[in-house]
Phi, psi and omega in degrees: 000147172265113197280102180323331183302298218287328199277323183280327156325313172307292223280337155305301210283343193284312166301322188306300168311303161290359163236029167195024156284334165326302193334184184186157203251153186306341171287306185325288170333294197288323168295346174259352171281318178273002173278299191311305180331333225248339199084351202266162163332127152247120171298149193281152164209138203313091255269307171290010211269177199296315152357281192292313142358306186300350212252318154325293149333293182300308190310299173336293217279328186223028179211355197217350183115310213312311169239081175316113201260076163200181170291334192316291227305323182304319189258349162073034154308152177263136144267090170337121181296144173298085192309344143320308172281336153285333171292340180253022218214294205297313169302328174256005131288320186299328195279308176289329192287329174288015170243359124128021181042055155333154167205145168224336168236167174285359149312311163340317170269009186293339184275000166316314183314328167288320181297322197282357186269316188291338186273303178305319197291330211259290224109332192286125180308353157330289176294315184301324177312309194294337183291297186341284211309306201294329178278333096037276182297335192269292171341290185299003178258305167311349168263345185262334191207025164283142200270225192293315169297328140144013181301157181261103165322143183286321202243056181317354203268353184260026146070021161301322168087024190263145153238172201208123174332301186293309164339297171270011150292322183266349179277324196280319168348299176279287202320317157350278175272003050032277205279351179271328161292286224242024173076348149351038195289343156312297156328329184281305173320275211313319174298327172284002168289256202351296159323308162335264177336336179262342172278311196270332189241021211222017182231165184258138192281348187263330169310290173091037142309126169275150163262178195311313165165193202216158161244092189053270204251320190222154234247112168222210219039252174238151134346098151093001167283131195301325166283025201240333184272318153303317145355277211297296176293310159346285188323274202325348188265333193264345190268318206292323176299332173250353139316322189304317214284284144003249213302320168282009167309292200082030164268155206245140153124223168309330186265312176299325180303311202277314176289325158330292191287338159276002160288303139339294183294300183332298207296339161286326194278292204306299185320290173321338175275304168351277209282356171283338186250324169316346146275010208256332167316122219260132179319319194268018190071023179252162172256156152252167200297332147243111200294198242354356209245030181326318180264041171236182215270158188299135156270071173341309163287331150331305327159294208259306153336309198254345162281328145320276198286352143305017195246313182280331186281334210248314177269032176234346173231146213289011214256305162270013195230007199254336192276168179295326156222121236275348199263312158304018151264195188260321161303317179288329181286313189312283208289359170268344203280314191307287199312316210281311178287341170259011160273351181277328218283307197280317219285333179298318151335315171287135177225115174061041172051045160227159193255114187292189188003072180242119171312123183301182174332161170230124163297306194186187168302117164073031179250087215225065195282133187257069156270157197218107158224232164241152185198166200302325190295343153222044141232013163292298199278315140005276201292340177303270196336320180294319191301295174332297189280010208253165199287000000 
């Protein structure tokens, strides 16, 4: 069952995490202090980075309005901002904007996704600045380092040209929602490339599974790793929600004309990923850390990643939102079924308002080290998927 007890745990460790998973412990500190002396690489650090982003993210999104994960969406009720969760989402834009809005990867913009919520919840020009600056960044990477198809290699400087799922889950994620706030059709463009491009050079046709990600024609890591298919729907739930928002303007001419049809695509790409991952789906609610991998070990974040984005993906397309009620369709009873075992799934998982046996960092294609702990990545989407289903 799921708890108030349970929920405010989460949700302390979860603000707790976002503004201080950067840190480094004085051993840390001191090995990177003899790696410069040394000349070698220290990564810089990063106020913002995707880990803290997911959490950010999440608090906007089911605590401020951006996308709503309820039934509320049907009735186009306003969601009051959570005064905690604005305050602690401002303190962690705030830190970065006074460093001087540093972006050092394209992870980094994922947290844009929070600026453009923050900016509708404030007004304040700050946030919108700071979107700027990440949509800015990414254009300037499409014009120096996008390949032949315009995709954004995730790590240009080390000049491989692979892109990676999670990569384009978090740029189509922003450029999106970015460009669809502030009118942006470009923006809107590059981001439905990306996603595009991965549908067409980055899925296994017989699965209709993603692999990790591609280099022009071909396709690498694994089949069907789990956080690379949350990835891939997170983006498609956020694109669909902020076109729908567009198409209920009810404006007319170019920019409407490009969120229609990226509302259509998207809304096809997310169903076909929906009904490729939903057998995969474990009696006790778990995804495993590779959906295919049924005896190997179960992933929380996975898990908590593609349940989440059934929760935003389902009241934003039109595909379940058309009948008068929406709940009394056969997808929608599928996709409830879905959420409900894996919130029971995640609520087994919390111990001291973290969500346990969640797959660590992935190094690169085909780099999966298979440790199980607790981490930020499932417990941002974790705590949606609870709050929802929560007292």
């Amino acid at each position: 069952m799921v708890t108030a007890d349970i929920l405010r745990r989460m949700e302390e460790e979860a603000i707790y995490e976002m503004l201080h998973y950067h840190e480094k412990s004085g051993k840390q500190k001191i090995k990177d202090a003899v790696k410069r002396a040394a000349g070698r690489y220290v990564a810089p650090k990063d106020l913002i980075f995707w880990p803290t982003a997911m959490i950010a993210n999440c608090l906007t999104e089911w605590k401020m309005g951006g996308v709503p994960v309820s039934e509320k969406a049907f009735t186009n009720e306003k969601i009051s901002p959570d005064e905690k969760a604005l305050s602690a989402v401002k303190s962690y834009f705030h830190r970065w904007i006074d460093a001087g809005m540093p972006i050092f990867y394209i992870d980094d913009t994922l947290a844009g996704v929070s600026l453009v919520d923050l900016y509708a919840a404030t007004g304040e020009e700050k946030y919108k600045a700071g979107a700027d600056k990440m949509a800015e960044y990414l254009f300037r990477l499409e014009k120096e380092e996008a390949d032949g198809n315009g995709s954004i290699p995730y790590r240009p400087s080390q000049k491989n040209g692979y892109v990676f799922a999670d990569g384009v889950g978090m740029v189509c994620s922003f450029l999106v929602k970015y460009g669809a706030a502030f009118g942006n059709a470009h923006s809107v463009e590059l981001g439905l490339l990306q996603m595009r491009n991965m549908f067409l050079f980055g899925m296994d046709e017989i699965t209709g599974l993603p692999y990790h990600g591609f280099q022009g024609s071909t396709k690498y890591g694994i089949i069907g790793w789990g956080r690379a298919v949350g990835w891939l729907l997170m983006g498609l739930a956020r694109c669909l929600g902020s076109l729908k928002k567009c198409l209920e303007e009810e404006k007319t001419g170019a920019f409407a004309d490009i969120c229609r049809a990226g509302y259509e695509e998207c809304g096809r790409e997310y169903q076909q990923l929906l009904e490729a991952v939903m057998p995969y789906q474990k009696e006790n609610g778990a995804f495993p850390w590779q959906l295919q991998a049924a005896e190997g070990p179960e992933d929380s974040s996975a898990t908590a990643m593609i349940a989440y984005a059934v929760l935003m993906g389902r009241n934003a397309w039109k595909g379940n939102t058309d009948a008068k009620d929406p709940t009394e369709t056969e997808n929608w009873k599928n996709t409830e079924k879905l959420v409900g075992r894996a919130a029971s799934y995640l609520a087994g998982c919390e111990k001291d308002g973290k969500i346990h046996h969640c797959l660590a960092e992935c190094i690169g294609f085909a780099e999966y080290p298979q440790v199980y702990g607790a981490y930020p990545w499932s417990l941002g989407p974790g705590l949606g998927v609870l709050r929802k289903k929560g007292v």
